[in-house]
Backbone as a ProteinNet text record, in pm:
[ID]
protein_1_A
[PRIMARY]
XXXXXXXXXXXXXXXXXXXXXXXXXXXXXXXXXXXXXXXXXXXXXXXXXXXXXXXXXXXXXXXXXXXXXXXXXXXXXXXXXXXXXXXXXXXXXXXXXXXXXXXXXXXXXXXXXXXXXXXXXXXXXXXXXXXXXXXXXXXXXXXXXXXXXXXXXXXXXXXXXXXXXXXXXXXXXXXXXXXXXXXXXXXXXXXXXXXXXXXXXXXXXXXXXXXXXXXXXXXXXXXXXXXXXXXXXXXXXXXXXXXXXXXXXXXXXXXXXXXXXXXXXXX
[TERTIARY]
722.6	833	777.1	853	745	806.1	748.4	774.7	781.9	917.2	975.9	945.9	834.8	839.9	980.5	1003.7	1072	1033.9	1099.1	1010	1022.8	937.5	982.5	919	1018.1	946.6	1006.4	936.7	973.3	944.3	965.7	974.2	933.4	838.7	764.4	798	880	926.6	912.8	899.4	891.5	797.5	835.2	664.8	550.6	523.6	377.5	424.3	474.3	411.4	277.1	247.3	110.2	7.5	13.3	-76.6	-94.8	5.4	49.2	24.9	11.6	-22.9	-168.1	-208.9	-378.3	-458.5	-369.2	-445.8	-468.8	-295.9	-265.3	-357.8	-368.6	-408.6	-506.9	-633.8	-759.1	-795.9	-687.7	-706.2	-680.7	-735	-768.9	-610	-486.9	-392.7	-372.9	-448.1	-469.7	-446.3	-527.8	-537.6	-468.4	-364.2	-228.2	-126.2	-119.4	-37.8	89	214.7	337.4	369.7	432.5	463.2	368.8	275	155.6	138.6	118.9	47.4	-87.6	-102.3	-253.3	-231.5	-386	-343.6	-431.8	-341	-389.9	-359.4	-383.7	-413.1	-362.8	-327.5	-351.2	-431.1	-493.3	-588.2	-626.9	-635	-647.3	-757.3	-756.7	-947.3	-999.6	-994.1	-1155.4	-1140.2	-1048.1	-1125.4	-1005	-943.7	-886.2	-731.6	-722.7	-597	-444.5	-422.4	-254.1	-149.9	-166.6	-105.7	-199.1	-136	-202.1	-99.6	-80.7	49.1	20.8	103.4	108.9	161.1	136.5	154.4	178.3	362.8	383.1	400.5	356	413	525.7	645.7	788.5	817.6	777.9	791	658.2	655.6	587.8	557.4	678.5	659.4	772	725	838.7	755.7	708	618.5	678.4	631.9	751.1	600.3	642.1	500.8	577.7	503.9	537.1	467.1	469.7	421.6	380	253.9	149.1	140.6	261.3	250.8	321.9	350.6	425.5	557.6	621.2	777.3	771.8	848.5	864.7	944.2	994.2	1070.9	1000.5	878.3	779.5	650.1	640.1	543.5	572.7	720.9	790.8	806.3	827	844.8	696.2	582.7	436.3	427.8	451.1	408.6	451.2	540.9	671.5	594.4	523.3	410.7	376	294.9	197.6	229.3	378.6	481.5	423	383.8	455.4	498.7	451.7	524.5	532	460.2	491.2	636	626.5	755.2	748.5	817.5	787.3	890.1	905	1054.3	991.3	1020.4	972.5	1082.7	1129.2	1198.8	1194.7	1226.9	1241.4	1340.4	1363.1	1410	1489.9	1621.5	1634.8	1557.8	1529.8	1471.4	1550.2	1476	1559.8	1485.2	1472.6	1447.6	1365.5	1231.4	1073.2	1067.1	1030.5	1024.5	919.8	948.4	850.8	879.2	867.8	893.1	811.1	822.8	762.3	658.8	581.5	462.1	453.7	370.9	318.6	241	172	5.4	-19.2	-151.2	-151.5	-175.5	-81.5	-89.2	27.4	105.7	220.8	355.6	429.6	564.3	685.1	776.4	951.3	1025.5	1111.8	1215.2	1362.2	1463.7	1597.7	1697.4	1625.3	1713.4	1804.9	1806.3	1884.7	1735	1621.6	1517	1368	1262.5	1136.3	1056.3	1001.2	864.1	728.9	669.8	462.4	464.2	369.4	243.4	149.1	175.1	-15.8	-53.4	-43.7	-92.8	-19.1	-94.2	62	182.9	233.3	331.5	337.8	494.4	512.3	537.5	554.1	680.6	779.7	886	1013.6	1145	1154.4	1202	1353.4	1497.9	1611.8	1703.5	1800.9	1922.7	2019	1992.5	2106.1	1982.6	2035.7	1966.2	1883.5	1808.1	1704.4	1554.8	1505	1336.4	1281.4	1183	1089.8	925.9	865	711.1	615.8	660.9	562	470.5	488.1	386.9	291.8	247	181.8	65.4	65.3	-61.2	-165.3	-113	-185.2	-241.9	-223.1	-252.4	-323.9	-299.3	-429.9	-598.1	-493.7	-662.8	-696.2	-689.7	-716.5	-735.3	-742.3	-779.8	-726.1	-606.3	-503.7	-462.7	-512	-452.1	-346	-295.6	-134.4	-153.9	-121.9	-136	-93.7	-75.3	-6.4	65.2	174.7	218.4	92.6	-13	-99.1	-259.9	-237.8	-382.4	-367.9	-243.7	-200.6	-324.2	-385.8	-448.8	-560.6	-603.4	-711.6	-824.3	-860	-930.9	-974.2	-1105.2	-1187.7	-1138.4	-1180.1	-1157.4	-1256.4	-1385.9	-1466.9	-1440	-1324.5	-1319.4	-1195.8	-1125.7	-1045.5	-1058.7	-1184.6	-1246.4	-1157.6	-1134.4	-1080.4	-1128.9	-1233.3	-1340.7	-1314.3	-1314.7	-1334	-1142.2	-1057.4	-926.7	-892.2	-995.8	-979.6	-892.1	-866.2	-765.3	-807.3	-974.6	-1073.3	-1155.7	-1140.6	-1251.8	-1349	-1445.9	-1572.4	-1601	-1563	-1548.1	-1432.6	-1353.5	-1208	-1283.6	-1177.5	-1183.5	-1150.4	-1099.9	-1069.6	-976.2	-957.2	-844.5	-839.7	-779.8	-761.7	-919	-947.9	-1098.3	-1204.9	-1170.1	-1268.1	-1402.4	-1460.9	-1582.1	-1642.2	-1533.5	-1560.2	-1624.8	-1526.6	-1540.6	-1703.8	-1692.4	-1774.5	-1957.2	-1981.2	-2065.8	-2054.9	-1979.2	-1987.1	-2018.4	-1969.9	-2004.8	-2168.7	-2215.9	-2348.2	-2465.1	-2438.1	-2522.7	-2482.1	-2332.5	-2357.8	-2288.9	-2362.1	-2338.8	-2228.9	-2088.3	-1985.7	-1998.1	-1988.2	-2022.8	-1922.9	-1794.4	-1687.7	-1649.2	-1611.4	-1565.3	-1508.5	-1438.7	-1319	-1323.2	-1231.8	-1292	-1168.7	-1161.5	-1066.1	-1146.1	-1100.2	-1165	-1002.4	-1053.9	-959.1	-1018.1	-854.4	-886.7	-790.8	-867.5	-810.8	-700.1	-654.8	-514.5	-429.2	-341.7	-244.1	-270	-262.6	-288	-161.5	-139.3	-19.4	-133.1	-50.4	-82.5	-133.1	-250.2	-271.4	-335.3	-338.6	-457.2	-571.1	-593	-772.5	-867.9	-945	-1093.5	-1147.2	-1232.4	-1358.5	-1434.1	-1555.2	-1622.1	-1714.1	-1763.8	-1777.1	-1744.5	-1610.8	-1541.7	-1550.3	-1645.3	-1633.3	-1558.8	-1480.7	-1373.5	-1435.3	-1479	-1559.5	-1443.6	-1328.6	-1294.2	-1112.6	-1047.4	-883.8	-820.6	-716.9	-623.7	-565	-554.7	-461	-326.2	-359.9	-270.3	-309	-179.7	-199.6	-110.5	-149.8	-38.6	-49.2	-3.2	-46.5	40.3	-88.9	-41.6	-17	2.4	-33	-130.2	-220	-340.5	-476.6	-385.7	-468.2	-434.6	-482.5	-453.6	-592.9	-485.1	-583.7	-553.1	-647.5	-624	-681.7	-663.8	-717	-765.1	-941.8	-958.2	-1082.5	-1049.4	-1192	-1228.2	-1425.2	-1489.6	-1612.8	-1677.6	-1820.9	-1912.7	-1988.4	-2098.1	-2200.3	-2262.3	-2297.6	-2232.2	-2087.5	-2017.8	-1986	-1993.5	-1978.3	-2094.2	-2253.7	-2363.6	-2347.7	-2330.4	-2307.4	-2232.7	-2123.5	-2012.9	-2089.1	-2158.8	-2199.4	-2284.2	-2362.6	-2528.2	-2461.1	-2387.9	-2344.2	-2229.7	-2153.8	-2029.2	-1921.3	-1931.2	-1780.4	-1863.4	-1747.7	-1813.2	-1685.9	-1773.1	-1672.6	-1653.6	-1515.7	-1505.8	-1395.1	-1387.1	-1290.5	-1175	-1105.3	-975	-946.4	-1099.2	-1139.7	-1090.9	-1095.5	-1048.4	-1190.9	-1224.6	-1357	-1284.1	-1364.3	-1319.8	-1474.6	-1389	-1477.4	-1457.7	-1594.2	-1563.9	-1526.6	-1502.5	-1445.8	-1509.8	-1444.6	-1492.3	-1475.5	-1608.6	-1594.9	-1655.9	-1598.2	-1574.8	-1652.6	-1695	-1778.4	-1707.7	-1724.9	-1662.2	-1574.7
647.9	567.8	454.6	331.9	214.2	251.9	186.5	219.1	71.4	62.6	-55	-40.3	-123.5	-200.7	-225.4	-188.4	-319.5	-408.2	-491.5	-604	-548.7	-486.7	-475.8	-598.6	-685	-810.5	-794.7	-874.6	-907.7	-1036.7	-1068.6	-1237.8	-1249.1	-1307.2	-1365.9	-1466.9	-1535.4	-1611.4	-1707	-1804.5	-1869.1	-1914.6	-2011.5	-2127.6	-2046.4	-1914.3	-1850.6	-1747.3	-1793	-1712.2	-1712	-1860.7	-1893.7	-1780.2	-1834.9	-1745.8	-1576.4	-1535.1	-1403	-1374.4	-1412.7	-1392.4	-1388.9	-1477.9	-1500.8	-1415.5	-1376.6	-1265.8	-1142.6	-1092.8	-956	-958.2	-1033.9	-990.8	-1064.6	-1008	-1040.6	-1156.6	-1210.6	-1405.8	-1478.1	-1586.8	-1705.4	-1759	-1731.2	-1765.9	-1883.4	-1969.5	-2060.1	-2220.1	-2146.1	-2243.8	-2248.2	-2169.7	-2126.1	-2255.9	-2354.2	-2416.4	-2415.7	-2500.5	-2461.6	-2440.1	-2390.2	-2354.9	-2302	-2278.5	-2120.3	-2021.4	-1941.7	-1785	-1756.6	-1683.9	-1586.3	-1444.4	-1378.4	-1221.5	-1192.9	-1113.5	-1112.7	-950.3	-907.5	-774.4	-735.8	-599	-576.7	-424.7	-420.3	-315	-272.2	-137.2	-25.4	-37.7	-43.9	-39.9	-41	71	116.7	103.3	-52.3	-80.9	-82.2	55.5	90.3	8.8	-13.5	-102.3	-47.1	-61.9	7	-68.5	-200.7	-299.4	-408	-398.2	-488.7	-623.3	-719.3	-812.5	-954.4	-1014.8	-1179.6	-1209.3	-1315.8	-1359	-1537.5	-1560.5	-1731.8	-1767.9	-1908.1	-1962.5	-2075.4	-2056	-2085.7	-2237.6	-2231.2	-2346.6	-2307.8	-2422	-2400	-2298.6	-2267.2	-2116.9	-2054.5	-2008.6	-1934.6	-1877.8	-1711.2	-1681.1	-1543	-1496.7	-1429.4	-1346.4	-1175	-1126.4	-1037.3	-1002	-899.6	-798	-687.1	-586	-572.3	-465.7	-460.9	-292.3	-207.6	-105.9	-66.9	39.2	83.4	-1.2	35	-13.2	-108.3	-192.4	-320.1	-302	-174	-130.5	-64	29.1	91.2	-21.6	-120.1	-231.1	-286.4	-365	-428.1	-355.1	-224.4	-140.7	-171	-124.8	-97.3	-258.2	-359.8	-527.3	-510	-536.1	-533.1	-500.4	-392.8	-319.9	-424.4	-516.6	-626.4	-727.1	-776.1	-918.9	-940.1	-863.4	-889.1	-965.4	-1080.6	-1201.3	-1316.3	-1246.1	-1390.8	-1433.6	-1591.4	-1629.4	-1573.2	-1485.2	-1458.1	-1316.9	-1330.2	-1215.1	-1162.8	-1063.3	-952.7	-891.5	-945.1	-821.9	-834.8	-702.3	-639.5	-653.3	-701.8	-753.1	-653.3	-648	-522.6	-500.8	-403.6	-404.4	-482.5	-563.9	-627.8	-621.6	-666.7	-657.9	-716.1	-677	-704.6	-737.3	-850	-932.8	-1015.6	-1026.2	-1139.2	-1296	-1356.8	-1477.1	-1578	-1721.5	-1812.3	-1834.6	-1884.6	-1942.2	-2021.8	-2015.2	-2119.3	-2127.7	-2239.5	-2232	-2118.9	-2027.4	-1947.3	-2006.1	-1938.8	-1951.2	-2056.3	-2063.5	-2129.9	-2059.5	-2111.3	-2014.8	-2142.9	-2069.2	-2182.1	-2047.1	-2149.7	-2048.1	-2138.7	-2077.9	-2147.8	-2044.4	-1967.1	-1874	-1744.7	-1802.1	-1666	-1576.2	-1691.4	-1647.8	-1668.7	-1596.3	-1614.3	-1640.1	-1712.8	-1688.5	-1729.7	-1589.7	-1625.2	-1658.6	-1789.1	-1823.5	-1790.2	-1696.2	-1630.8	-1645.9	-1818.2	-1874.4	-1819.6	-1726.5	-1702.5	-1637.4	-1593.3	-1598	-1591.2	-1549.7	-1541.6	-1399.2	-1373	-1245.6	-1302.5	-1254.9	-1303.5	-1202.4	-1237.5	-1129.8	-1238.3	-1166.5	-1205.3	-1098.1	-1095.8	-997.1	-979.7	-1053.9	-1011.7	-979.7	-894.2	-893.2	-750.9	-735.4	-597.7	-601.4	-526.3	-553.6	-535.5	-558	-545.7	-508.6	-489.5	-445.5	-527.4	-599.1	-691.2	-763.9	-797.5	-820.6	-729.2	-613.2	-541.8	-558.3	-506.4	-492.7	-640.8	-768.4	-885.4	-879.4	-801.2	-804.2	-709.2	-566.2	-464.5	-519.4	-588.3	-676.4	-799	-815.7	-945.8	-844.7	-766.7	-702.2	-671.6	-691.9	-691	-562.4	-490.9	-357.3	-331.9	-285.4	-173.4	-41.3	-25	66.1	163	279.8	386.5	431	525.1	559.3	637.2	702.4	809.2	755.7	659.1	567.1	472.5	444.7	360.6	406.6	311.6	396.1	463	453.4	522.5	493.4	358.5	216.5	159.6	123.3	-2.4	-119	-236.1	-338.9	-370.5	-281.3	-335.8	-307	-167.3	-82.8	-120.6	-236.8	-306.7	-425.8	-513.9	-612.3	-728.8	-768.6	-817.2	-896	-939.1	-1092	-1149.6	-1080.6	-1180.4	-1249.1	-1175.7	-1211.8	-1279.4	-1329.8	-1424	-1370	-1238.7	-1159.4	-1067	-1079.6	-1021.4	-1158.7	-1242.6	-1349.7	-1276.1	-1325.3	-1323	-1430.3	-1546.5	-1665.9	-1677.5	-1602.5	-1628.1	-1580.5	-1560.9	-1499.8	-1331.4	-1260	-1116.8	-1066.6	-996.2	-902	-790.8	-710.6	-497.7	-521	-387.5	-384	-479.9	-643.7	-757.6	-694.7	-638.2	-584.4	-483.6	-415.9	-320.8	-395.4	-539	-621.7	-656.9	-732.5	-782.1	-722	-598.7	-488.1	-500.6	-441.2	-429.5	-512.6	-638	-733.6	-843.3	-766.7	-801.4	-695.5	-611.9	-466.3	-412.3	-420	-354.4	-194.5	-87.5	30.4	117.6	96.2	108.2	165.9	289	343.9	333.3	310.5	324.5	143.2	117.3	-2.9	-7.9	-94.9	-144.8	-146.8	-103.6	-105.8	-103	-143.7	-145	-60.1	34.7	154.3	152.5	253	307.9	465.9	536.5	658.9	739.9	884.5	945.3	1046.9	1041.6	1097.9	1009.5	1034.1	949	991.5	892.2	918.2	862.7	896.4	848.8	808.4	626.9	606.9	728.2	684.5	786.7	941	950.6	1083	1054.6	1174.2	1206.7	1191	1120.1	1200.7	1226.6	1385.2	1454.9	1485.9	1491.3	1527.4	1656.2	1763.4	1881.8	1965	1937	1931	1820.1	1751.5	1659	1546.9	1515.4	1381.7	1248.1	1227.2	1044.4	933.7	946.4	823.5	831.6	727.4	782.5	652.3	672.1	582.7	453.8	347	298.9	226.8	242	169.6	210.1	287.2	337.7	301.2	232.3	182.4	229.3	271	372.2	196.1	140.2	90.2	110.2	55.6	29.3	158.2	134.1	202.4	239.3	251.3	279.8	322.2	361.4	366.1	289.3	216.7	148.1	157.1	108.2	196.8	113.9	85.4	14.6	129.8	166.7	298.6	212.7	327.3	295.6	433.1	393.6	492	444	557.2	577.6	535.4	429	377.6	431	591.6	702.5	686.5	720.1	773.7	629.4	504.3	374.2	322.8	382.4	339.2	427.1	577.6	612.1	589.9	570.6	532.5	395.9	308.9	157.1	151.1	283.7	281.9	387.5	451.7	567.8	473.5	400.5	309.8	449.6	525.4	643.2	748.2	814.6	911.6	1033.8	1132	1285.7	1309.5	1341.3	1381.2	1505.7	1611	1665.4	1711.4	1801.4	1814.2	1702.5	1749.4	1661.2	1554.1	1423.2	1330.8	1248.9	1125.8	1114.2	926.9	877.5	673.4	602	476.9	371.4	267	252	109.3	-7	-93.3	-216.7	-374.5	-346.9	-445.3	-395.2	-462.5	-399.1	-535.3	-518.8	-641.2	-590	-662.9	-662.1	-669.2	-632.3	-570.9	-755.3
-2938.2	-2886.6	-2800	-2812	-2724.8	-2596.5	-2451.9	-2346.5	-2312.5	-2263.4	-2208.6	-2028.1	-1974.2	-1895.7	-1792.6	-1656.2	-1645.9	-1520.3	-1474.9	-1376.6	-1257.2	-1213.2	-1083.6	-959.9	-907.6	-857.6	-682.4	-619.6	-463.5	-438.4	-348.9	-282.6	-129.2	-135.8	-14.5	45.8	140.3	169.2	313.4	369.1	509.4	537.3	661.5	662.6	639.5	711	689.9	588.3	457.6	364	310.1	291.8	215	307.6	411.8	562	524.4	502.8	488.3	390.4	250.1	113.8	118.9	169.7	140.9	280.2	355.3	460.7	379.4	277.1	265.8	115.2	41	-94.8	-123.3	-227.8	-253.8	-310	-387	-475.6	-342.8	-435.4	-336.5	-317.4	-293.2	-255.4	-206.1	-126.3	-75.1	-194.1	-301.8	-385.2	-474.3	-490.2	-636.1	-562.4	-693.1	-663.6	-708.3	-688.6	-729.5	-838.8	-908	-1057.5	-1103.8	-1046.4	-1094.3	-1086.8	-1165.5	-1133.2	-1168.7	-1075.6	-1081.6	-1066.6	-1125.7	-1077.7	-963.4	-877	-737.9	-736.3	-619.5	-586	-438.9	-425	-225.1	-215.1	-182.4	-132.4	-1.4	-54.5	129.6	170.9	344.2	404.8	335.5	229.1	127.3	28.3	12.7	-156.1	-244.7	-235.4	-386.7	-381.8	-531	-512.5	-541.3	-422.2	-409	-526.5	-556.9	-618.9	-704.6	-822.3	-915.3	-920.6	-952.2	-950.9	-1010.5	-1072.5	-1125.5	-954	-876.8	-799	-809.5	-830.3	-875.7	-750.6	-726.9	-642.7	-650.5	-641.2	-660.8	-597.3	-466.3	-394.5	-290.4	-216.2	-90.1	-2.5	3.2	103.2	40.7	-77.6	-165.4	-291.2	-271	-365.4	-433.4	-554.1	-647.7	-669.6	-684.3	-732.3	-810.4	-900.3	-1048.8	-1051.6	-1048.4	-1042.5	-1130.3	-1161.2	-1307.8	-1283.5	-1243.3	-1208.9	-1128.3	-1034.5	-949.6	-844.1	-789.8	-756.1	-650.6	-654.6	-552.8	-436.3	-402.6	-293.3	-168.7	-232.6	-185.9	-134.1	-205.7	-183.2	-52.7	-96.2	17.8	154.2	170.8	279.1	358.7	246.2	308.6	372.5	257.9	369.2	478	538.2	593.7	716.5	747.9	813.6	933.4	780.9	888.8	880.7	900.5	893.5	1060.3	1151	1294.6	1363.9	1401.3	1450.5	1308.7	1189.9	1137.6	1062	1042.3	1005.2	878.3	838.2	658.4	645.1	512.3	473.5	383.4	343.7	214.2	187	9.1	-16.6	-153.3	-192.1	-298.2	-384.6	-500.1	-574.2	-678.5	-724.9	-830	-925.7	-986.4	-1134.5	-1228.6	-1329.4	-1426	-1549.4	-1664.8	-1817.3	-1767.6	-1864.4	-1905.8	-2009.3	-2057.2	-2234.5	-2276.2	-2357.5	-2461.1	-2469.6	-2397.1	-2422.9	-2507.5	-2529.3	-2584.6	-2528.6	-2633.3	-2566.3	-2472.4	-2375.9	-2257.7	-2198.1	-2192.8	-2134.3	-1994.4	-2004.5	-1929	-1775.6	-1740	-1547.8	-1505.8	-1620.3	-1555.6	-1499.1	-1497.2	-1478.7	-1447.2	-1522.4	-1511.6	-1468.3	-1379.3	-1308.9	-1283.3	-1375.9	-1427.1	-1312	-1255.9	-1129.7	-1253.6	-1371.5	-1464.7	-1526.6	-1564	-1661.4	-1544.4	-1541.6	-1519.7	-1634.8	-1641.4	-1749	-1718.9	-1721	-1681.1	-1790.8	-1831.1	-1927.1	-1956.1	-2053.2	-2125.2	-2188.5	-2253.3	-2355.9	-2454.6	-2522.3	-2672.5	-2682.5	-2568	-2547.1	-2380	-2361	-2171.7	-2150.4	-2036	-2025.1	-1935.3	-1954.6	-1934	-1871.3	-1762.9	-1664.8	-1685.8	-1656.2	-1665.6	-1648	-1609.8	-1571	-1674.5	-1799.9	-1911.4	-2040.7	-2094.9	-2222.1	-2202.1	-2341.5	-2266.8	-2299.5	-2288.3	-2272.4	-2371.5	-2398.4	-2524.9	-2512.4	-2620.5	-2521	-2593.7	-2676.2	-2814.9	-2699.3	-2598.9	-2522.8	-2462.7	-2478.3	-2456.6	-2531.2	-2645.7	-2703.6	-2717.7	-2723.8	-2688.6	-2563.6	-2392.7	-2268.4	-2284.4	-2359.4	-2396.6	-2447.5	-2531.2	-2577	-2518.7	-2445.1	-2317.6	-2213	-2214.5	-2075.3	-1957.4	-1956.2	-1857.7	-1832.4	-1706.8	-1652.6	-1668.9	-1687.6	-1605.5	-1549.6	-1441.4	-1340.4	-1350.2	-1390.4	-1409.3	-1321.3	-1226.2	-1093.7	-1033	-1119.2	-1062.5	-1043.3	-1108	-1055.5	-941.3	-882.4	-787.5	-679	-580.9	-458.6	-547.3	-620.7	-699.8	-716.5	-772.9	-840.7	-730.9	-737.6	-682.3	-777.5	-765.8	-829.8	-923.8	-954.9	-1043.3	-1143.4	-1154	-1242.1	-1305.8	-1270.1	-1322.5	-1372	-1317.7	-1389.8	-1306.3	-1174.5	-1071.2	-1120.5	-1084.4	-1002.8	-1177.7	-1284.7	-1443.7	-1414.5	-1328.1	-1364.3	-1228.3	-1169.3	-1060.5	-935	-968.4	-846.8	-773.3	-733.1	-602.7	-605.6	-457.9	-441.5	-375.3	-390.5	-286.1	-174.5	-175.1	-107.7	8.8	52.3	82.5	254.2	325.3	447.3	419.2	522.2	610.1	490.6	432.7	367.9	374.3	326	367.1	227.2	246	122.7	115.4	150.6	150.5	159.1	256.1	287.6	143	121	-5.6	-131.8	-155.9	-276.4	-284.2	-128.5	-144.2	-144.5	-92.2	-129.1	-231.6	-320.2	-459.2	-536.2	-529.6	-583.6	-584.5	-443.6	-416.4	-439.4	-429.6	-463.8	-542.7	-589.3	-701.7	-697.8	-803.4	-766.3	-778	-823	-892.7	-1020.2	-1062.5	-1211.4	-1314.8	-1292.1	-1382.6	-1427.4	-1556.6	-1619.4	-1673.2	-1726.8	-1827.7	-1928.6	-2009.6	-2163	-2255.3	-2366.6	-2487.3	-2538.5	-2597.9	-2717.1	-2781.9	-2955.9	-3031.3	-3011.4	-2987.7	-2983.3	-3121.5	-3192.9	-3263.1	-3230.3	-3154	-3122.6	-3000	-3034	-2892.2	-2782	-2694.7	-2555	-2437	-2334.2	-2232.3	-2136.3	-2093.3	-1939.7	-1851.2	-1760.9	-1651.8	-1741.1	-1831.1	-1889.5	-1825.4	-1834.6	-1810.6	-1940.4	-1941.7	-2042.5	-1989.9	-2021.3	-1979.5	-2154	-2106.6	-2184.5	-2113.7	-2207	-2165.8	-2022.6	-2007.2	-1873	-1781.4	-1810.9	-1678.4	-1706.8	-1580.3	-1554.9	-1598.1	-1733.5	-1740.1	-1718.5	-1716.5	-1753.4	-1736.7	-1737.7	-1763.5	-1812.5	-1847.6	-1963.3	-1895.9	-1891.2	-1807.6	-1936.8	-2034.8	-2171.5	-2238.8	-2346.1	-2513.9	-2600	-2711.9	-2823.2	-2930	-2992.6	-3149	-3210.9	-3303.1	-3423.4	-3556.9	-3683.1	-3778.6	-3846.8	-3827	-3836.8	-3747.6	-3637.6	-3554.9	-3398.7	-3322.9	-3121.6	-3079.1	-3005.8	-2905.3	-2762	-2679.2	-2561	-2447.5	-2317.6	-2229.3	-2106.6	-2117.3	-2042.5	-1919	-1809.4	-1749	-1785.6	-1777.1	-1836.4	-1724.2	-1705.4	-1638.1	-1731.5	-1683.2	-1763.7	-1798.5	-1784.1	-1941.8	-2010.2	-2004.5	-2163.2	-2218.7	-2180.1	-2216.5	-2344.2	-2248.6	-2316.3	-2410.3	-2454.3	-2522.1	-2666	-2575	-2714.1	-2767.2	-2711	-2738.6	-2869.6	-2804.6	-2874.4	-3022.7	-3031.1	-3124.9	-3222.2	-3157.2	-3202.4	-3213.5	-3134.4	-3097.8	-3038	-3004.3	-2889.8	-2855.2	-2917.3	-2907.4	-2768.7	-2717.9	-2602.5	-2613	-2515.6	-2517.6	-2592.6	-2625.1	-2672.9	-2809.6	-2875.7	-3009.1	-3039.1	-2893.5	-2951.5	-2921.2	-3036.4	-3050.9	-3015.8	-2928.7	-2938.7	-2952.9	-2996.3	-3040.4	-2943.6	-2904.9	-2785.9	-2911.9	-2836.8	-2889.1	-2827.2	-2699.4	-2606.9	-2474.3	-2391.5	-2255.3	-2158.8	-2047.7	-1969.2	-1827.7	-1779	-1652.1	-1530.6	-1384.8	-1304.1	-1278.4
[MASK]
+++++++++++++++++++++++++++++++++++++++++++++++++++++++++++++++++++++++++++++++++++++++++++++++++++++++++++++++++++++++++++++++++++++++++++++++++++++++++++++++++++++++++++++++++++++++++++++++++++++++++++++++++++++++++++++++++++++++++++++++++++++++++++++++++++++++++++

């Protein structure tokens, strides 16, 4: 059965939003200009990322973020936290339909106040309050590399293991953020064992599974699409069972389901 998405979005708002955006989350915020999006992030002391998100900027001090995973009510509560004196509003937006829209160059976004649409080059996604959702945009963001967060990987993930810094939504250059220190270790030393990967697997799999191989935890699901002739799958995996599957072209794991890397992307 496909699994319909839906938007869960919030709104950043007031002279120090920009301020407040680029303190709280890991992209260069600073530099997203109007009618753009990027994927940006917010992460705890140590690293792991509570929130994955398209982050548009609407107007000036008027910024729209899309969740790539878990709820915009729970997000908004946690900001809300560290507003303290600044001028800036957070809120949480209803859930509305998740879609497929037309094509539009990636990193843009139009906003008619009925329709949203991000630009991902061959097509958009398209958030709106009438109509209902669709998922045909999924499997094109599976194979581009684009996370989705499961509810149980939320708080889980470092950012290498999502492939941040290739999707411009962990800087190394920026100032102070929650994790900054984490990124940037990692990103200079290194040392992070788990990576990103598109594989096809021989049985279906759900968001948020585990793979182990001879009991042990290698790896877990973050996207599964059974096509045509085939499942494909967007996993992080520990870089043994990676070189493995690389050097073999598939790799038996567990509960006899055996995958084939495909493509794998750097932290």
């Amino acid at each position: 059965m496909p699994t319909y998405h839906p938007a869960e979005t919030l709104l950043i708002e007031g002279p120090d939003a920009t301020a407040f955006a680029h303190a709280q989350f890991s992209s260069a915020v600073n530099s997203l200009a109007t009618g753009q999006w990027q994927f940006s992030a917010w992460l705890d002391p140590q690293g792991r990322v509570r929130a994955l998100f398209h982050l548009a900027r609407l107007a000036d001090d008027r910024y729209l973020l899309l969740l790539r995973g878990g709820g915009a009510a729970a997000m908004a509560d946690a900001l809300r936290r560290f507003v303290f004196r600044s001028k800036v509003s957070v809120t949480a937006l209803p859930p509305r339909a998740l879609a497929t829209g037309p094509s539009l160059p990636l990193n843009t976004i139009t906003d008619d106040h009925a329709t949203v649409l991000f630009g991902c080059d061959t097509h958009s996604l398209r958030i709106t309050t009438s109509g209902d959702g669709d998922d045909a945009w999924r499997l094109p963001q599976l194979r581009a590399g684009w996370p989705w967060l499961p509810t149980q990987l939320l708080n889980e993930l470092l950012p290498p293991a999502l492939s941040l810094q290739r999707l411009h939504a962990a800087a190394i250059d920026k100032g102070c953020y929650p994790g900054q220190e984490i990124v940037a270790r990692l990103h200079f030393r290194g040392g992070h064992k788990r990576h990103l990967h598109r594989v096809t697997l021989s049985q279906a799999a759900n968001a948020g599974d585990v793979l182990r191989s001879d009991g042990r935890e290698v790896g877990c699901v973050l996207e599964a699409i059974t096509t045509d002739d085939r499942i494909e799958a967007l996993v992080v995996l520990s870089d043994d069972v990676a070189a493995q599957a690389g050097d073999a072209h598939a790799q038996a794991l567990d509960a006899n389901v055996v995958m084939e890397l495909v493509t794998s992307w750097p932290a």
